[in-house]
DOKOLMI-165533 format. One record per residue (C-alpha): x, y, z; residue number from 1. Coordinates in steps of 0.25 Angstrom, whole numbers. Layout:
<atoms>
     c1     c2     c3  num
      X      Y      Z  NUM
...
</atoms>
This chain:
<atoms>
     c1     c2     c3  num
   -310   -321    791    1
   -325   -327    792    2
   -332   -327    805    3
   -340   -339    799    4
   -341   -350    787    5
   -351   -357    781    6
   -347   -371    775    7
   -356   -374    765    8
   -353   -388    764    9
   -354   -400    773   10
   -344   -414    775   11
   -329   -413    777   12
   -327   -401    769   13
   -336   -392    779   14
   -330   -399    791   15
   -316   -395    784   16
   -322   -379    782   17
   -326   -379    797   18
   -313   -385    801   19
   -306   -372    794   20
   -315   -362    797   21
   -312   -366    812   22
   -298   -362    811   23
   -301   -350    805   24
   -310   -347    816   25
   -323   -345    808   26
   -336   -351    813   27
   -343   -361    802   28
   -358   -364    798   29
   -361   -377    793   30
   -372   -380    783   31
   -378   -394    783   32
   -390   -402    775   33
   -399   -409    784   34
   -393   -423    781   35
   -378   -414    786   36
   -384   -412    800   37
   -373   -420    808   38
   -363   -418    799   39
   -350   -413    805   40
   -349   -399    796   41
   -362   -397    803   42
   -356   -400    816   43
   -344   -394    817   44
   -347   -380    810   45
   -350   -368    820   46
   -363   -367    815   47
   -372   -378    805   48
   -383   -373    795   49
   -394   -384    788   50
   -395   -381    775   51
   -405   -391    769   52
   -408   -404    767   53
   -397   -415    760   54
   -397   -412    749   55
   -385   -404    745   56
   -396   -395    733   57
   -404   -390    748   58
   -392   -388    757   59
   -378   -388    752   60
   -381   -383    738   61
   -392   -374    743   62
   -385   -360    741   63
   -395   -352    747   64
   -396   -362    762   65
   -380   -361    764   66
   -381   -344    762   67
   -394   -343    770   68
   -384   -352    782   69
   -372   -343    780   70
   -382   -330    781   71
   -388   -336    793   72
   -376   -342    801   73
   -367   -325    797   74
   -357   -336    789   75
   -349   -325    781   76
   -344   -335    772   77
   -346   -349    766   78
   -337   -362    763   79
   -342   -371    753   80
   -332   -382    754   81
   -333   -389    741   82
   -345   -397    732   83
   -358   -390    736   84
   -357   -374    733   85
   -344   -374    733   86
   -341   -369    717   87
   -355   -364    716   88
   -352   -349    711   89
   -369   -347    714   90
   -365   -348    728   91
   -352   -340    730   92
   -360   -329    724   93
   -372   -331    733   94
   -363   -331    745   95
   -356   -318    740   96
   -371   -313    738   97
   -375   -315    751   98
   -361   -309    759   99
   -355   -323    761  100
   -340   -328    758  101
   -339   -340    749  102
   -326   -347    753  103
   -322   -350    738  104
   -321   -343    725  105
   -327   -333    720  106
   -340   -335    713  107
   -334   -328    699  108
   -322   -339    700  109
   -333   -351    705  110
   -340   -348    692  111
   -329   -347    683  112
   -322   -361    687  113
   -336   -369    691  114
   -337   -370    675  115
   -326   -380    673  116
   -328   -377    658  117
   -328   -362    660  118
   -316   -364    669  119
   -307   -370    659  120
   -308   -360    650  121
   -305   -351    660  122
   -290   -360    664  123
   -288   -361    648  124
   -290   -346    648  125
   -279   -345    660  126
   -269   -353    655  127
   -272   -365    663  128
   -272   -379    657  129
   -285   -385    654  130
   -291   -398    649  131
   -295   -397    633  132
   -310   -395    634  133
   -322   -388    628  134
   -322   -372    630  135
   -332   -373    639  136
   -345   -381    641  137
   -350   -388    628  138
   -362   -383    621  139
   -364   -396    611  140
   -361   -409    610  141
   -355   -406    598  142
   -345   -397    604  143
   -340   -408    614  144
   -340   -418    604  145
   -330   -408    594  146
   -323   -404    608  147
   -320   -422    611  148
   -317   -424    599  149
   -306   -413    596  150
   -300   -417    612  151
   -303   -433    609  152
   -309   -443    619  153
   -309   -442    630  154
   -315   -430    634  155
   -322   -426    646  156
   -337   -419    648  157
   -336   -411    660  158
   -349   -402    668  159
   -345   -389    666  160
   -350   -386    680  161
   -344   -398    684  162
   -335   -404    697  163
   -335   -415    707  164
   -334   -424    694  165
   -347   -421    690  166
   -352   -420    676  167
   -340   -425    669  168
   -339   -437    659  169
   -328   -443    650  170
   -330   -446    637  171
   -320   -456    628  172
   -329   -455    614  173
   -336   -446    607  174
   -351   -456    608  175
   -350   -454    624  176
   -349   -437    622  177
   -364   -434    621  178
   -368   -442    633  179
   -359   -439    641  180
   -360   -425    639  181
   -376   -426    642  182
   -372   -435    656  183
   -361   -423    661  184
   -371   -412    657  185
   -383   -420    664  186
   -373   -423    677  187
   -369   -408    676  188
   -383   -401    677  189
   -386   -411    688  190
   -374   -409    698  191
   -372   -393    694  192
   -383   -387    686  193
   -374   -384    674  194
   -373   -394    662  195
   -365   -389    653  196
   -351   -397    650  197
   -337   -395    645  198
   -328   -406    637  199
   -315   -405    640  200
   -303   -418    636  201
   -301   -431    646  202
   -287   -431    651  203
   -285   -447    652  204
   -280   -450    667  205
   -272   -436    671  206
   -272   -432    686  207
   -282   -423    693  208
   -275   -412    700  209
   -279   -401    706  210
   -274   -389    711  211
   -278   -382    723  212
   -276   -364    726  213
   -281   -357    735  214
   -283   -340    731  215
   -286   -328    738  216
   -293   -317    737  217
   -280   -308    734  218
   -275   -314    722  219
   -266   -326    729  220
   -267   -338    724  221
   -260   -352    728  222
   -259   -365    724  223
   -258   -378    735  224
   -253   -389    726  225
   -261   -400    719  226
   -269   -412    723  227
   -271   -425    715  228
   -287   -427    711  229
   -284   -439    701  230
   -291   -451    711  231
   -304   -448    708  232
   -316   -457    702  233
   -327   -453    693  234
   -321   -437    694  235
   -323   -438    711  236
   -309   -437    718  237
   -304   -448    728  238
   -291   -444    732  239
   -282   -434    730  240
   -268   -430    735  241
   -260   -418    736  242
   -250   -417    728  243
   -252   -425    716  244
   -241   -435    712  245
   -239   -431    698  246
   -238   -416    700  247
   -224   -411    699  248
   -220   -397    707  249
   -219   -392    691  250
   -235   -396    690  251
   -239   -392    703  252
   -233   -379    702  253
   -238   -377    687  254
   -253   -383    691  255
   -254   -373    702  256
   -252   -361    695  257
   -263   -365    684  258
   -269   -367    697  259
   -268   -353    701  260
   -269   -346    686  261
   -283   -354    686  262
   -288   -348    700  263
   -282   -335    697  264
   -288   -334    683  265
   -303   -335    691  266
   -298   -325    701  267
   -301   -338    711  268
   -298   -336    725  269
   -301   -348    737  270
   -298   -363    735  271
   -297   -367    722  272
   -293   -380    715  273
   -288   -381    702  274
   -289   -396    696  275
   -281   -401    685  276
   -280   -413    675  277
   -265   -418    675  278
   -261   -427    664  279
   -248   -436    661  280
   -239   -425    656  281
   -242   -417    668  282
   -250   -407    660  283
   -261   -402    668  284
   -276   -396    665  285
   -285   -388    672  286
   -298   -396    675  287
   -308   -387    684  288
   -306   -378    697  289
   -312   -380    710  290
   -317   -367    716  291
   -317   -374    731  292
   -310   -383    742  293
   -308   -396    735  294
   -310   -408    744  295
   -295   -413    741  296
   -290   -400    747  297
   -286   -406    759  298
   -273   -413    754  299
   -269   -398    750  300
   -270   -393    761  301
   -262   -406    769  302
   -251   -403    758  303
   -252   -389    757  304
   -253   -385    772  305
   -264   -374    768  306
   -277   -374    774  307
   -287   -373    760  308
   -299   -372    766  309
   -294   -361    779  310
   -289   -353    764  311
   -301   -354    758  312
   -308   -346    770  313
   -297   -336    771  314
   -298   -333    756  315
   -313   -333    758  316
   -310   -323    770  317
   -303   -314    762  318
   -290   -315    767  319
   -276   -321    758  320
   -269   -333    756  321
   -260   -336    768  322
   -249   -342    757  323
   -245   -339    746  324
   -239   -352    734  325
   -226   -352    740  326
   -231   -356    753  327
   -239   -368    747  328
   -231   -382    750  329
   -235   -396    747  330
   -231   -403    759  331
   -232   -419    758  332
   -243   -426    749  333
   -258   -427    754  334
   -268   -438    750  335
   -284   -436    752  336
   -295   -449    752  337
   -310   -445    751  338
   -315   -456    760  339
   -331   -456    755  340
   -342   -463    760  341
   -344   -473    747  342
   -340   -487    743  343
   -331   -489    733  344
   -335   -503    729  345
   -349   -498    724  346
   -343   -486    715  347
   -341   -478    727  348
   -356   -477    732  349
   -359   -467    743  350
   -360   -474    756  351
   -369   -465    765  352
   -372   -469    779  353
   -367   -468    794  354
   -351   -468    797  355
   -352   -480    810  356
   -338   -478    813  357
   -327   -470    808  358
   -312   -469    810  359
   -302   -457    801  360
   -289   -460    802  361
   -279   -449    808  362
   -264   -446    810  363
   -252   -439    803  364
   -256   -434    788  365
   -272   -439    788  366
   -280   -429    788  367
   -298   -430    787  368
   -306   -422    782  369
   -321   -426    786  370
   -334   -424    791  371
   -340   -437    796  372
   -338   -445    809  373
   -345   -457    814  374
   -359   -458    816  375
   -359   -448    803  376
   -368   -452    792  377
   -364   -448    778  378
   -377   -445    768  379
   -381   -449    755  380
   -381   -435    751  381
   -369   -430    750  382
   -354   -435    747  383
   -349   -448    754  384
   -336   -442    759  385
   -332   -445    772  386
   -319   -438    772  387
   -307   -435    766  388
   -293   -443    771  389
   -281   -435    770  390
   -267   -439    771  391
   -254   -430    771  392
   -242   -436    770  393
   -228   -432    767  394
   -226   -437    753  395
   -238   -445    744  396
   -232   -457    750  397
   -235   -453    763  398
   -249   -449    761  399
   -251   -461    755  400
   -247   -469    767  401
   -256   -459    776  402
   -268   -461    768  403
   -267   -476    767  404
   -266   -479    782  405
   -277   -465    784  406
   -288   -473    773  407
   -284   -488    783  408
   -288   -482    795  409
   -301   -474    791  410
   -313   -481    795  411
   -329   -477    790  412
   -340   -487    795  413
   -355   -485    791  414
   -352   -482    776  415
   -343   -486    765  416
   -330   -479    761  417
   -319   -478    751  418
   -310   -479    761  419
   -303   -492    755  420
   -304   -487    742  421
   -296   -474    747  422
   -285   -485    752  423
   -285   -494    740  424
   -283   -483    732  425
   -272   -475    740  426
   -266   -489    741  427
   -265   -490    728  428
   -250   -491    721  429
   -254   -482    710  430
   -260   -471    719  431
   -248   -472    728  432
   -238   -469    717  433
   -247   -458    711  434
   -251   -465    698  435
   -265   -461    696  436
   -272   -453    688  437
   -288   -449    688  438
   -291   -460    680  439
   -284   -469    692  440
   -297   -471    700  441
   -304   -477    690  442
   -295   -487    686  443
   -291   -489    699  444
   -307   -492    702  445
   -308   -503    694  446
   -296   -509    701  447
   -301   -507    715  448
   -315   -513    709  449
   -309   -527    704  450
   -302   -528    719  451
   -314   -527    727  452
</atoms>
C-alpha cells in the first residue's frame, strides 16, 4: 500500500479521497488554487500544496504544478477524483514518466475510450450494443447529412472528445444539421481542444443507465449493479438512484456482462462505468464509458456495501479485488440529490456567495457527502455544488420517504439553492411510481415554471 496520496482535486470529492486514504492508513496532500485556501480538502489533508491562481487552466488543470507538489511532498501516487484530469491520457502518462501511480486506468485504455467515437467502434467490435451512428468522427457535412438522412430525424451531433454534456446538439430537420454541427464543434475545441464530431441516431425518451465495475490488475473483473441517470436537464444529471426501476434481474444480469465484455475488451482495470441508453422494449445501447469515479457512485456503494473509492487505491496499489461477482448484493434502493448552489427560478443561475448558516440533516439511511460548512464561501469559479444528499432505504419506497424528510430539514442561508426543487421533484407522483424517462425533466420544468 502507499505511504502517501495526492488528491488532485478539490470540493467533496477530495474530502471523500481523504476520508478513504485515512482508513487505509495512508497520509494525503492536498492541492488548492488560491481562491481554495480555506477550503476543507485543504484543511483536512495531512499536508496542503497551492497550485496557482483560480482559474482551473493555472492550478487544477496545470499538469506540470500537481507533478512538481507530488515530487516535492514524496507522494507516490495521485487520485484524480473526477472532471479536472481525471480522463486526461496526457496526465496518466506523465505521472508514469515521472515514477508516480495514477489511481485510474491506464493511459492506453484512457485514450482508447476518451474518443466516444473511437470507443463505439471499439464496443460494436466486442459484440456490445451500440447506438446507429457515423464510423467515427464526421469528415463533411455531406457525410453527416447522408448519415441522418439514412437514420432519420432525429439524430444527435455529439464532441467526439466530449463529456459533462458538452458539445452535443439535437437536430429534428435536415436545414438545422450544418449549424448545429458548427455550434458543437465551436463548443468542442473550447471545453476540450478537439473539434471533431460524430452523428449517431436520437433515441426519443429512453432511460440513461449506467453501469458501474470495478477491475484489477490480475484480470478480475466485477460488476456492482446499475444506477438510474435519466433526471438530468440540458445532459447535466440531477438525481439518480440505485437500482433503477425498470431494470429486470434478466437486464441487470445481461447489462453487466456487456459491462464487463467492454472493460475487458480495453484491458481496463480501476473503476470504471459503463453508461447505456434503455429504450421502451428494454433494449439497451452502449453510449460512452467513464474511465473514473462518477459522482453518483455513492448510492452504489450504500447498495452494494463495497467501498469504490478504498477499491480503487488497492487496485492502484497493486493488490486484487477482495470479492469476486458472486459476493456482489443489491441490498435496498438508494436515492442521491445534488444539492447545488443555484436558483432554480432563474434557469438555474449559480448563486456564489457566503453559507450564513447551515443545517444537514442526519439519522438512519441519510448519508452527506460535502465540503462546505458555515462561514464557507462558495466561488464564482468553479461548480456550485454544495453537497450530495444520499438516502438508503429498504425498498424505493423507503428511500423516497428518507429523502423527502432529509430535503425538509436541510437548511442553507447566504445563497440560493435547489433544495425545493429537489423536494417538488422527489414529491412528485410520477417520480414516485418510477415513470420517468430523460426527457421527464424537461417536461416536468415547464410545469414547475407555470406553478411558481
Amino acid at each position: 500500500m502507499f505511504k502517501k496520496v495526492l488528491i488532485a482535486n478539490r470540493g467533496e470529492i477530495a474530502v471523500r479521497i481523504i476520508r478513504a486514504c485515512r482508513e487505509l492508513g495512508v497520509r494525503t496532500v492536498a492541492v488548492y488554487s488560491t481562491a481554495d485556501r480555506r477550503t476543507l480538502h485543504a484543511q483536512i489533508a495531512d499536508e496542503a500544496v497551492c497550485i496557482g491562481p483560480p482559474a482551473t487552466k493555472d492550478s487544477y488543470l496545470n499538469m506540470n504544478a500537481v507533478i512538481q507538489a507530488a515530487l516535492n511532498t514524496g507522494a507516490e501516487a495521485i487520485h484524480p477524483g473526477f472532471g479536472f484530469l481525471s480522463e486526461n491520457a496526457d496526465f496518466a502518462r506523465l505521472c508514469e514518466k515521472n515514477g508516480i501511480v495514477f489511481i485510474g486506468p491506464s493511459y492506453n485504455a484512457i485514450e482508447m475510450l476518451g474518443n466516444k467515437a473511437a470507443a463505439k467502434e471499439t464496443m460494436a467490435a466486442a459484440g456490445v450494443p451500440v447506438i446507429p451512428g457515423t464510423k467515427g468522427a464526421v469528415k463533411s457535412y455531406e457525410e453527416a447529412a447522408e448519415f441522418a438522412e439514412k437514420a432519420g430525424y432525429p439524430v444527435l451531433v455529439k464532441a467526439s472528445a466530449g463529456g459533462g454534456g458538452r458539445g452535443i446538439r439535437r437536430v429534428d430537420s435536415p436545414d438545422e444539421l450544418e449549424a448545429q454541427i458548427t455550434a458543437a464543434q465551436q463548443e468542442a475545441k473550447n471545453f476540450f481542444g478537439d473539434d471533431s464530431v460524430y452523428i449517431e441516431k436520437f433515441l426519443i425518451n429512453p432511460h440513461h443507465v449506467e453501469i458501474q465495475i470495478m477491475a484489477d490488475q490480475h484480470g478480475n473483473y466485477i460488476y456492482l449493479g446499475e444506477r438510474d441517470c435519466s433526471m438530468q436537464r440540458r445532459n447535466q444529471k440531477v438525481l439518480e438512484e440505485c437500482p433503477s426501476p425498470i431494470v429486470s434481474e434478466d437486464l441487470r444480469k445481461r447489462m453487466g456482462q456487456a459491462a464487463v465484455t467492454a472493460a475487458k475488451q480495453c484491458n481496463y482495470y480501476n473503476a470504471g462505468t459503463i453508461e447505456f441508453l434503455v429504450d421502451d422494449n428494454r433494449d439497451f445501447y452502449f453510449m460512452e464509458m467513464n474511465t473514473r469515479i462518477q459522482v453518483e457512485h455513492p448510492i452504489t456503494e450504500e447498495v452494494t456495501g463495497f467501498d469504490l473509492v478504498k477499491a480503487q487505491i488497492e487496485v492502484a496499489a497493486g493488490l486484487p479485488l477482495s470479492v469476486n461477482q458472486e459476493d456482489i448484493k443489491l441490498r435496498g434502493h438508494a436515492i442521491e440529490c445534488r444539492i447545488n448552489a443555484e436558483n432554480p427560478d432563474y434557469d438555474f443561475r449559480p448563486s456564489p456567495g457566503t453559507i450564513t448558516a447551515l443545517y444537514m440533516p442526519g439519522g438512519p439511511g441519510i448519508r452527506i457527502d460535502g465540503a462546505v460548512y458555515q462561514g464557507y464561501t462558495i466561488t464564482p469559479y468553479y461548480d456550485s455544488m454544495i453537497s450530495k444528499l444520499i438516502a438508503h432505504g429498504s425498498d424505493r419506497q423507503d428511500a423516497i420517504n428518507k429523502m423527502t424528510w432529509a430535503l425538509a430539514e436541510f437548511i442553507v442561508e447566504g445563497v440560493d439553492t435547489n433544495i425545493d426543487f429537489q423536494l417538488a421533484l422527489i414529491r412528485n407522483p410520477d417520480f414516485r411510481e418510477g415513470k420517468y424517462d430523460i426527457g421527464f425533466l424537461g417536461r416536468y420544468m415547464e410545469k414547475y415554471k407555470k406553478n411558481k
